[in-house]
N, C-alpha and C positions, 0 to 999 in steps of 0.2 A: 531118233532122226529118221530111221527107215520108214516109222510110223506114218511121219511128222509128210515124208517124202510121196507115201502113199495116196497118203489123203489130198494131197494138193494135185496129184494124178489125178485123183479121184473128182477134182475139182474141175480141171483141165478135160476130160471127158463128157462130166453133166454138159458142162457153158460149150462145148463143141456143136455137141447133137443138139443143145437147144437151138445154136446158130444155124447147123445144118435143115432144121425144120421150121423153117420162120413163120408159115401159114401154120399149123400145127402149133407151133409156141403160140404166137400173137391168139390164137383163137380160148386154148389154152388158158392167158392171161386174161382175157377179156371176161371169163368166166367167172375168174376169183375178184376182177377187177370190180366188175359190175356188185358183187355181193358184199366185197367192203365197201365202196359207193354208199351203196343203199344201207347198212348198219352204223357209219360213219353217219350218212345224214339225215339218216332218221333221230338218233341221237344228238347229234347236233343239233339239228331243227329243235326239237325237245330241250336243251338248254336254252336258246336262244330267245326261246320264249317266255322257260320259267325267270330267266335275268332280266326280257323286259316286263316281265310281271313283276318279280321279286322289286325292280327300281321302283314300279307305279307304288308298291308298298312302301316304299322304304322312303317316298314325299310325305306321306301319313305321317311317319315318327314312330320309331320303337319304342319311344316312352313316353307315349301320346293317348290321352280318353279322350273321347269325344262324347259329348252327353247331347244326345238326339233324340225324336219321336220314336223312330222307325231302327231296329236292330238290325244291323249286315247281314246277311242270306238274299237267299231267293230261291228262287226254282217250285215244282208246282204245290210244293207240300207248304211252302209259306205262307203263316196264318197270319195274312196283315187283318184279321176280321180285330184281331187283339190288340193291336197297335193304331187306328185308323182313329178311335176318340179320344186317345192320350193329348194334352195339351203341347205346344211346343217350348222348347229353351227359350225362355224373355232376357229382358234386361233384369228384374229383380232376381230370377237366378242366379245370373251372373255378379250383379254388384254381392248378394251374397254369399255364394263362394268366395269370392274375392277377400274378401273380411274375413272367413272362417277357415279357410283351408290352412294346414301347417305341413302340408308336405309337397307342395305343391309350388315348381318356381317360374311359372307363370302359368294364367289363365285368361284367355280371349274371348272374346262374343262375335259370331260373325252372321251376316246377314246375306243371304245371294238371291239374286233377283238373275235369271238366264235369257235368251234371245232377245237382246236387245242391241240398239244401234250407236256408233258414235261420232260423230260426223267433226270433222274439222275444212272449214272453208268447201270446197266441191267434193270433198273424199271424204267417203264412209266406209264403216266396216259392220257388216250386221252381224249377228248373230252372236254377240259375247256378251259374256258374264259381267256382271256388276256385283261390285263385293266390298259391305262395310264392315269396318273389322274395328276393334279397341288395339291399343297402340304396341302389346307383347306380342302381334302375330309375328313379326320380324322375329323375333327369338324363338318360337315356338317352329315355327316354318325354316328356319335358318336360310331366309331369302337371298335371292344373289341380285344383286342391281348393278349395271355394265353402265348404268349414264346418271348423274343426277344423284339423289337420295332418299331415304325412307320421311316420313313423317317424327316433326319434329313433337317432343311429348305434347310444347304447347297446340302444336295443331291440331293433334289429335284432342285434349283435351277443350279446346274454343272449337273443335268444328269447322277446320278452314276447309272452303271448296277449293282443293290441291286432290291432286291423284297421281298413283304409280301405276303405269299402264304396261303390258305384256309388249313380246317384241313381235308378234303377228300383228298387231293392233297398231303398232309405231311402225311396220312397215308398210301395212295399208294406208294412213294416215296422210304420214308422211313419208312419200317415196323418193327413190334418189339418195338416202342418205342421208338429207336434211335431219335435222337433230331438232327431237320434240322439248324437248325443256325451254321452262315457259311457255309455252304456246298454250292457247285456252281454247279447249274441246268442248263438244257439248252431249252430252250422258244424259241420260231421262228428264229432258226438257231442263237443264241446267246448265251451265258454263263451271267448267272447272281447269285449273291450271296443272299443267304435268310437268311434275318434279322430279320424276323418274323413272329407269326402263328396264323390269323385271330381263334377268340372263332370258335368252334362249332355251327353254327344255325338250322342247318337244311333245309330241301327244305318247301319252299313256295306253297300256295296253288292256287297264282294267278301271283304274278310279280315272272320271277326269279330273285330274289333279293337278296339272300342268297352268303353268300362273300366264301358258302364250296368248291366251286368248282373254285375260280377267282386266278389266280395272278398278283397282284397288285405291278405295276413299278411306276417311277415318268415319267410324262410327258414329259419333254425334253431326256430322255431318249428313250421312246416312240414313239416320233417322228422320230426318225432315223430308227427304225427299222421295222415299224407298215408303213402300206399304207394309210394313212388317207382315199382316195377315196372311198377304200375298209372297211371300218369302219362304225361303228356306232358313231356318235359324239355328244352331249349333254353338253348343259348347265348347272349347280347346282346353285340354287340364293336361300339363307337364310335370310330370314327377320329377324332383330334386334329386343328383345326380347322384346321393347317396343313400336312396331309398326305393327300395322296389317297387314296380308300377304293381304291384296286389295289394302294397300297402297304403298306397296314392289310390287306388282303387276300390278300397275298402273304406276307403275316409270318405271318398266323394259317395259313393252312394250310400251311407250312413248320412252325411250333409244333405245331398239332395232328398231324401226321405222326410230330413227334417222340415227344411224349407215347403216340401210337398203338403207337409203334416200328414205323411200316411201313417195310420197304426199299420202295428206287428201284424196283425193277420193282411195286410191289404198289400197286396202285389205292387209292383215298382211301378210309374207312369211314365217313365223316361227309359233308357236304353244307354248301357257305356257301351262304346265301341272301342275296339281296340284293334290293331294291326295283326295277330297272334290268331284270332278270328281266320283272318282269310289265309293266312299261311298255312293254317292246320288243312284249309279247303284246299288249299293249292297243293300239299302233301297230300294229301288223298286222291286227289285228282292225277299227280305228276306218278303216283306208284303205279297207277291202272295203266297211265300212256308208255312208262318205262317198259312195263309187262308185254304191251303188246307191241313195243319198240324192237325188243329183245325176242319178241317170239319174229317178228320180220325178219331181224336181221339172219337170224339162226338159218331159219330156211334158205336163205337167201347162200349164207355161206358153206350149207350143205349142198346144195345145186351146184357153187364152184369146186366142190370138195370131189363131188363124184363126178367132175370135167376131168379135174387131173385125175383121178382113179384111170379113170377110162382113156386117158391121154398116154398113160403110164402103164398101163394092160399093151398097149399098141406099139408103145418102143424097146417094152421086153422082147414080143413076137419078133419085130425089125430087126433085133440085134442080136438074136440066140447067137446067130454063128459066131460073132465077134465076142459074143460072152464065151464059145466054148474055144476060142482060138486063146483069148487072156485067159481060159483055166488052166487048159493044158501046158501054156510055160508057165506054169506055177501061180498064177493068182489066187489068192486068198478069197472065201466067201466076204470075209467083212467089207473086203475091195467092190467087189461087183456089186453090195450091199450099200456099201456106200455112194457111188457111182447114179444110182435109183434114187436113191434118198435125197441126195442133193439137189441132181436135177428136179423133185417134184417139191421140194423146199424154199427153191431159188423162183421156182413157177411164182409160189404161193407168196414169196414175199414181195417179188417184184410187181404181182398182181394188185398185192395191198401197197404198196409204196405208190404205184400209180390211182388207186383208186382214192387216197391221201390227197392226194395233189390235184386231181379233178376236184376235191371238197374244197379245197384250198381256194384254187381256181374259181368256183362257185363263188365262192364265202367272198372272196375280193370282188368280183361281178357284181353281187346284191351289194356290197357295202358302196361301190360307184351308181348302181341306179339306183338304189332306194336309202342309201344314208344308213343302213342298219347293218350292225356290227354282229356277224355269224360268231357264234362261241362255239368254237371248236376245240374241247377239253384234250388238254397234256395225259390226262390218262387212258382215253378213247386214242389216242395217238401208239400210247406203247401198249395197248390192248392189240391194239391194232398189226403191230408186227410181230406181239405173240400169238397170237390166235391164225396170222397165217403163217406161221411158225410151224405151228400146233396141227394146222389143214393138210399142208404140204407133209410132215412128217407121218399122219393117219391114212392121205391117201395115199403115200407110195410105196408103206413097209410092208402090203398085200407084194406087188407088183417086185416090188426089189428082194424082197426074201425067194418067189416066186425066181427069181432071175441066179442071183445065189446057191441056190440047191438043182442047179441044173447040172446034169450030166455032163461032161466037157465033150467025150465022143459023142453021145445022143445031138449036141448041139451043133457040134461040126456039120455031121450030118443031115442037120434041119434047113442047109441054105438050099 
């Protein structure tokens, strides 16, 4: 109990002198403030990003091929010299995989034609995507529609001119509210009727992938109107939910090979793409920016480390005499020892609790003007009041040990 009585002395002492010094505290805190800030949102910023990267991936499909010309990379060492006379994904691709695949629980053909306009009565919208697809992209894509409905098998197999249109596209459109269904729009010099209105996503931070801006016809429809040549064309191959995408993956391009007729010695003319691809990039990517996240913040919270050092060098000198007046009626080292230690502890957390709460503060800001949701991690939170835990207790056991082995008379006579 004596213990127990001590230390809350010891308590009642630090939070005094921190009161009695409020320009000295406050500047004090502002020091460790400023370098959890900056390691908090450095970090932060760095997840926020890699989640809305990891999202733009996770539209692709984790257990998604994509059979293309051109294989995902880039940067300067990409040798499109190798991929630039490869033919593109047709329809006889597709119809045959279709027939041959057995691992596979759906596969799509999709055809995108980009900067184009679509006009309904006085309102247009330039600049989107036009996209025919065969009738499983709905299950492949696991599409969200907020108005209306997808294509029915028969439309999609007759080729009705119907379309599902993005909700950028329906709010150009039709403004106000008014509701696109039924209404006939008109796409590359055609009339098509709109049955439905892809959810809201948003734009992407890496693929555009986002269905805001697309509208989506069926395929045989598509073909008539759309220049294939002139198109982007792709394959969609979904592996069955009890078989691994390498063995869905090894089927398809065994098939495609076939269908290609390449012999054994002749390199592949197509490209599977897979989501696994850019995450491996994105890990490689996100360890070099962690690295140098982590080497910021470090600095950052050494600079506030040696504020309380130095904060803490200054209230030892302040207070000798009152340290030698509590030695001489009997205080304890660990007392005066502790006394130091609290106070540059309490600096440190109270520094990082506020520095917390300016991210905080931030992270709700950007999420009111810019709609985007700051990921600020639960273990960067309790890193966060261990590590100025950890500050507080390295700068001030110089300073409080320092304070503790002081002579009781020597310090009397230091006022």
């Amino acid at each position: 109990m004596l213990f127990l009585r001590l230390i809350g002395e010891s308590f009642g002492f630090a939070f005094a002198a921190l009161r009695e010094n409020r320009t000295r505290t406050f500047l004090s805190l502002l020091g460790v403030t400023i370098g959890i800030l900056i390691i908090i949102g450095v970090f932060s910023a760095v997840d926020t990003l890699r989640a809305n990267l990891e999202n733009s991936v996770e539209k692709l499909g984790s257990k998604t091929l994509y059979v293309q010309k051109w294989p995902w990379g880039g940067g300067e060492e990409y040798p499109w010299w190798k991929y630039v006379n490869r033919p593109e994904p047709d329809i006889r691709d597709f119809t045959a995989l279709r027939s041959r695949m057995t691992t596979a629980e759906a596969i799509t053909f999709n055809i995108d034609v980009g900067n184009r306009m679509a006009q309904y009565g006085n309102n247009n919208v330039s600049g989107i995507t036009v996209s025919a697809a065969s009738h499983d992209l709905y299950d492949i894509r696991k599409l969200e529609i907020v108005e209306g409905r997808y294509f029915t098998e028969s439309e999609s197999n007759r080729g009705s001119n119907v379309a599902v249109i993005g909700a950028t596209i329906a709010e150009g459109l039709f403004p106000g509210g008014a509701s696109p269904i039924g209404k006939s729009i008109k796409v590359l010099g055609r009339k098509v009727t709109v049955i439905g209105v892809f959810e809201k996503e948003g734009e992407g931070m890496i693929f555009d992938v986002s269905m805001d801006n697309i509208v989506l016809i069926p395929l045989n429809f598509g073909r008539n109107v759309i220049n294939i040549r002139r198109a982007d064309s792709y394959i969609m191959v979904s592996a069955m939910p009890n078989v691994s995408l390498d063995e869905t993956e090894s089927e398809l391009r065994g098939m495609m090979r076939s269908i290609r007729r390449l012999s054994p010695q002749e390199e592949d003319d197509f490209s599977l793409n897979k989501t696994t691809i850019i995450t491996a990039q994105l890990d490689a990517m996100f360890s070099v920016i962690n690295m140098a996240g982590g080497f910021i913040g470090i600095f950052s919270i050494l600079v506030g480390g040696f504020g309380i050092a130095n904060i803490m060098f200054v209230s030892v000198k302040e207070r000798t005499h009152i340290i030698g007046i509590q030695k001489s009626l009997g205080a304890k080292n660990y007392f005066i020892l502790s006394q130091f230690l609290i106070e540059a502890i309490a600096l440190c957390i109270i520094g990082g609790l506020a520095g917390l709460s300016v991210v905080y503060l931030l992270a709700f800001l950007v999420k009111l003007a810019f709609d985007l949701a700051i990921v600020v991690n639960i273990g960067m939170v309790i890193l966060t009041i261990v590590l100025s835990t950890l500050i507080g207790l390295i700068a001030g056991i110089i300073p409080a040990a320092m304070a503790a082995r002081l002579d009781p008379v020597e310090a009397i006579r230091s006022k």
